[in-house]
C-alpha positions as YAML, in Angstrom:
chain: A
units: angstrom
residues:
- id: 1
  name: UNK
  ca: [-2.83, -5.38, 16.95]
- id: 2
  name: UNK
  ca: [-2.05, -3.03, 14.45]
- id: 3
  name: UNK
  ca: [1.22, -3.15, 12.42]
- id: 4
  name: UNK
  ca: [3.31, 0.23, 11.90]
- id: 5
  name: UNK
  ca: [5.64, 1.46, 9.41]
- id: 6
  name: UNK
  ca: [8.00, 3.58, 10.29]
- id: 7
  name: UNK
  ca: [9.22, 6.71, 7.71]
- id: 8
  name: UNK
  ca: [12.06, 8.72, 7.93]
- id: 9
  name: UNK
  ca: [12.60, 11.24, 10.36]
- id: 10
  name: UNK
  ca: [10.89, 8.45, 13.31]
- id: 11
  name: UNK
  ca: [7.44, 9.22, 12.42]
- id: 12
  name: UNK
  ca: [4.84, 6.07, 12.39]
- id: 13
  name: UNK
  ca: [2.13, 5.37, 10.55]
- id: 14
  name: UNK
  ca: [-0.36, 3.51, 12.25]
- id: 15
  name: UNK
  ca: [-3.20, 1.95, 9.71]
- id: 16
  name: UNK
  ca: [-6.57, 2.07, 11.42]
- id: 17
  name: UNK
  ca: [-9.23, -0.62, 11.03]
- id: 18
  name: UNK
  ca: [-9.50, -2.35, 8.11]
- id: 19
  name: UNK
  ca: [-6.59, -0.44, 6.39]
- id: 20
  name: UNK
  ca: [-3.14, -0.87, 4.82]
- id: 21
  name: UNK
  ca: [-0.16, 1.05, 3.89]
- id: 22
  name: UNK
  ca: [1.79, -0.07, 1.15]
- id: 23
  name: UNK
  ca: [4.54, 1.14, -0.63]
- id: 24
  name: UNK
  ca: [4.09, 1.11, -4.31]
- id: 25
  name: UNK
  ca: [6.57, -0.46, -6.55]
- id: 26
  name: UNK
  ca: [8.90, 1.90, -8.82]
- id: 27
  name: UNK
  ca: [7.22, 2.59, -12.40]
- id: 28
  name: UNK
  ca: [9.58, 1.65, -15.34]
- id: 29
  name: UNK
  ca: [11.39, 3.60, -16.76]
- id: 30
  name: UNK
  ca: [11.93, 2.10, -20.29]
- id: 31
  name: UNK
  ca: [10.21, 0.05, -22.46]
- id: 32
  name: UNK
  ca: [9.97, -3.15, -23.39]
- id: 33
  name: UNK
  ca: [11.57, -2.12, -26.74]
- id: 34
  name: UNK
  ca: [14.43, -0.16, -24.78]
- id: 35
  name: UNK
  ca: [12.41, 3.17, -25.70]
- id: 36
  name: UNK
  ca: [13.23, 5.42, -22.31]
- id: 37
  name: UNK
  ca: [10.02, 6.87, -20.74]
- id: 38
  name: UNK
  ca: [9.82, 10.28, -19.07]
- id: 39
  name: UNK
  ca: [8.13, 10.89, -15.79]
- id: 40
  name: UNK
  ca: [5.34, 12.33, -17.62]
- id: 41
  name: UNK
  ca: [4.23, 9.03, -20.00]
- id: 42
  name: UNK
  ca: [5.15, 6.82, -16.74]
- id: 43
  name: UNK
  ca: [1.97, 4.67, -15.75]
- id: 44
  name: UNK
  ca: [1.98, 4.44, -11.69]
- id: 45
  name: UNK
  ca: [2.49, 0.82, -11.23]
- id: 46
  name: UNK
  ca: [-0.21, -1.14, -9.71]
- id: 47
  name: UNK
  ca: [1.88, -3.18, -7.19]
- id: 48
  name: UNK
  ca: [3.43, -2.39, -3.76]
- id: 49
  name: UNK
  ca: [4.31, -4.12, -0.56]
- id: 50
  name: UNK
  ca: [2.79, -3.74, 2.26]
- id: 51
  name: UNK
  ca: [4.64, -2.12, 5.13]
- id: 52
  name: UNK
  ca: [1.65, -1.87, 7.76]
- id: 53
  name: UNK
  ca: [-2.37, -3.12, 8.53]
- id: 54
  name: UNK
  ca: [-4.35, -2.02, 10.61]
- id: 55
  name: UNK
  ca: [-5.66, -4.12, 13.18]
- id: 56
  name: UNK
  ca: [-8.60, -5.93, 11.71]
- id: 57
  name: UNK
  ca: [-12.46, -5.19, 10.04]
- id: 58
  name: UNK
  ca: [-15.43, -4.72, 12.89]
- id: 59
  name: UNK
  ca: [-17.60, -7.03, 12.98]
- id: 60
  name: UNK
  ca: [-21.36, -6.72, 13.73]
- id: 61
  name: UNK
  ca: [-21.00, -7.97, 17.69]
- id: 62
  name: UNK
  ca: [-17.82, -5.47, 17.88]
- id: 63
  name: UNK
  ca: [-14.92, -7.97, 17.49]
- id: 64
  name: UNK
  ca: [-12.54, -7.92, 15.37]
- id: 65
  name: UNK
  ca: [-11.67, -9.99, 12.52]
- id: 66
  name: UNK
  ca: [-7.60, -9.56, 11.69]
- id: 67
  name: UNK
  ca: [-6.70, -9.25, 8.19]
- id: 68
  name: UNK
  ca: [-5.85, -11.33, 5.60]
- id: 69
  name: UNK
  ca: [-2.80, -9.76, 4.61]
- id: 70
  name: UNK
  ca: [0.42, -9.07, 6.29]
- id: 71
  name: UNK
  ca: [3.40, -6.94, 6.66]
- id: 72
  name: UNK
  ca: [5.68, -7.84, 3.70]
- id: 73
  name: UNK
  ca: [3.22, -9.59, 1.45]
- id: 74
  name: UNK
  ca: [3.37, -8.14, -2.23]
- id: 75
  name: UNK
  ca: [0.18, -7.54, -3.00]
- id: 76
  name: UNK
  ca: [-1.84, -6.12, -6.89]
- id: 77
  name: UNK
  ca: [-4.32, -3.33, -6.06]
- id: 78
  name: UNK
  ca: [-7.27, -1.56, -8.18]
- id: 79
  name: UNK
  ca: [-6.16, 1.19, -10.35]
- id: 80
  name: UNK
  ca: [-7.89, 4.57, -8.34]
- id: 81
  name: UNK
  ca: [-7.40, 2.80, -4.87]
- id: 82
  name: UNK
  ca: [-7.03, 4.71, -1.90]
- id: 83
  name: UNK
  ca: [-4.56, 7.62, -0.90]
- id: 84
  name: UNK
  ca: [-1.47, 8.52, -1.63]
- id: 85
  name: UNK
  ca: [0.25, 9.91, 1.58]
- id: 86
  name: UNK
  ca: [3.76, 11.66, 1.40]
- id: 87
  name: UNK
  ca: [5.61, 10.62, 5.34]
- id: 88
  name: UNK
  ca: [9.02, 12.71, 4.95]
- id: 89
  name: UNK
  ca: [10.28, 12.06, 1.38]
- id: 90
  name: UNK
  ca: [8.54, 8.92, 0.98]
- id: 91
  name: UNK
  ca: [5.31, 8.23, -0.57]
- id: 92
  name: UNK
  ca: [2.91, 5.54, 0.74]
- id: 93
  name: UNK
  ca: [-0.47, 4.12, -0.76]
- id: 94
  name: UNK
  ca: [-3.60, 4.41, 2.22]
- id: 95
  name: UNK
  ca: [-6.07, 2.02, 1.19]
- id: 96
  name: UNK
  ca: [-8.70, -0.23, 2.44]
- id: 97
  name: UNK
  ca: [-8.17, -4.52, 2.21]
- id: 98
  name: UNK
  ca: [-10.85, -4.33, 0.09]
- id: 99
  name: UNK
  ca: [-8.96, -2.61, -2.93]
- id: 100
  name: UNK
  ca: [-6.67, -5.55, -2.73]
- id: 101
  name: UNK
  ca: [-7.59, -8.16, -5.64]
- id: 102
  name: UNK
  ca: [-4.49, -10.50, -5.11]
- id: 103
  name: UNK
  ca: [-0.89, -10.95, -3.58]
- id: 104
  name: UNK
  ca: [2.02, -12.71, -5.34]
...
């Protein structure tokens, strides 16, 4: 069964197949040598939770097979994975399990 998030305002997102939504983690804001970044020279972070999955990949004979991650894992993602969906004023990461390579 598939997991939803839910945004401001009510609405739900509801991940379909083999999907997840994820929020992505906040990009820094200063450097390691305290130099402050603007939004502009920001690099969009490659790490997010996930807040919703969708209820499992299709398998050949029509079953389903759940996924492997969960609501709340933190997970690392590719760098041009998925889409990035705006629910209210908050921004969420569509993407396929695929584009996951690990979770921490």
């Amino acid at each position: 069964m598939a997991k939803k998030a839910k945004a401001s305002g009510g609405t739900k997102i509801v991940p379909l197949g083999d999907k997840v939504v994820l929020k992505r983690q906040e990009a820094e804001d200063t450097t390691a040598g305290g130099i402050v970044l603007p939004d502009s020279a920001r690099d969009k972070p490659q790490r997010g939770e996930v807040v919703a999955v969708g209820d499992g990949h299709t398998k050949d004979d029509g079953s389903k097979l759940p996924l492997t991650v969960k609501e709340g894992d933190r997970v690392i993602f590719s760098s041009y994975a998925g889409d990035e969906i705006k629910v209210g004023d908050q921004e969420y990461l569509l993407l396929r399990e695929g584009d996951i390579l690990a979770t921490y």
